[in-house]
C-alpha positions, 0 to 999 in steps of 0.5 A: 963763584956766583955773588951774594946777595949782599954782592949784588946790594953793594953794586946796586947801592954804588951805581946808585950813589953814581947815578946820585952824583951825577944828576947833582952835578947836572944840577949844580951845573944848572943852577950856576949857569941860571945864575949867570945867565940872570946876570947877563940879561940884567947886565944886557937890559942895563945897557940897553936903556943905557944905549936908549938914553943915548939915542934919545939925547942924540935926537934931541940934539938933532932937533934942536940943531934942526929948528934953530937952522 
């Protein structure tokens, strides 16, 4: 038996909606990942002036140690 048109509607339309779910799912993937990422760097620039501060407060020290010699 050959399919109807209104077969081959129904087989378009839910490829259709895999392909929909699919490229929404890549996308939600995306985004959170975008987001994560965001916060990382945020976190990673937040301990490098971290660590800078401390590096300059070392030297400071250092100095300071070095004049009074």
């Amino acid at each position: 038996m050959d399919p109807t048109h209104y077969d081959i509607a129904v087989i378009v339309a839910v490829s259709f909606a895999i392909q929909i779910a699919g490229l929404v799912t890549i996308i939600v993937v995306g985004w959170h990942a975008l987001r994560d990422l965001s916060a990382m760097l945020a976190e990673s620039q937040r301990l490098t002036k971290a660590v800078g501060a401390l590096v300059i407060q070392e030297a400071d020290k250092t100095r300071t140690a070095l004049r009074q010699q």
